[in-house]
N, C-alpha and C positions, 0 to 999 in steps of 0.2 A: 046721353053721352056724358059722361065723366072726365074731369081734368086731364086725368091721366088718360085716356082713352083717345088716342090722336084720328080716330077717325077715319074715312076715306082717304086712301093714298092721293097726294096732288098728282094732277098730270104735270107733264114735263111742257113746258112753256113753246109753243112754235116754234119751227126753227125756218126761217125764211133765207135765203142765199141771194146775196145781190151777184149778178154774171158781170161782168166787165161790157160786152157788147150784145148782150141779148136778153133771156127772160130773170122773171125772180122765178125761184125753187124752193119750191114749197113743200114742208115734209107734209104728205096726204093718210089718212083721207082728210080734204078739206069741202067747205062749202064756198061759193066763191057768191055775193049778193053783190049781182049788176047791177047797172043804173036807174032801170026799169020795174027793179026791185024782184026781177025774178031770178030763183036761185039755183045754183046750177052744182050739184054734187057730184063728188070727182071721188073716186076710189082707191086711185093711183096711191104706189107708193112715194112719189116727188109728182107732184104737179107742175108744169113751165108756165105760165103767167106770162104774157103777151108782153111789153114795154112800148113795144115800138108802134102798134097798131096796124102792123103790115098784114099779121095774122088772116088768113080766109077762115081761121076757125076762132075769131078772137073772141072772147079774151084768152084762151087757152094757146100757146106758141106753137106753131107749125115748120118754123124755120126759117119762115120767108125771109126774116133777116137778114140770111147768110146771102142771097143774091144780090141787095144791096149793097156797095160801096161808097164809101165818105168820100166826096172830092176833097183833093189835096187843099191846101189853106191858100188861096192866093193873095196877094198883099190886098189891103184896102184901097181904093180910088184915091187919092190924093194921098197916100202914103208917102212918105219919102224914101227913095230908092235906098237899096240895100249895099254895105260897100263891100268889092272883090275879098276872099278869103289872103289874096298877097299882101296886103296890111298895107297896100301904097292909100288908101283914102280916095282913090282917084273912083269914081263911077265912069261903067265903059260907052263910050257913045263920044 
């Protein structure tokens, strides 16, 4: 190969997608090397990549996600109580 001769075209770099509440998206085909070292090829054009571990087909995402719900944030044990939105300062009790 010669200077001027740039060679094999590079590939274009992964493009992985973080989801807000569920998998990563993975532009495919990918290989994915689980923990167990065995590897698992995917031909797909986006691959979903499991996050949550809900998956019955993990590491690959099947959804399961979507039927869990986050419980609402309750205060901590010993918090100190929240005061009314009337701006009186007063807690009700």
């Amino acid at each position: 190969m010669s200077a001027t001769d740039p060679g094999p075209a590079a590939a274009p770099p992964p493009r992985i997608r973080l989801t807000e509440r569920g998998p990563l998206l993975v532009d495919g085909p990918v290989e994915l090397l689980l923990p167990d070292g065995t590897v698992l090829h995917c031909d797909r054009p986006v691959v979903a990549v499991c996050t949550c571990r809900r998956s019955r087909r993990y590491p690959l995402c099947d959804t399961s996600h979507r039927a869990h719900r986050r419980p609402s944030p309750s205060p901590a044990p010993g918090a100190a109580p929240s005061f009314p939105p009337d701006g009186s300062g007063q807690t009700p009790g």
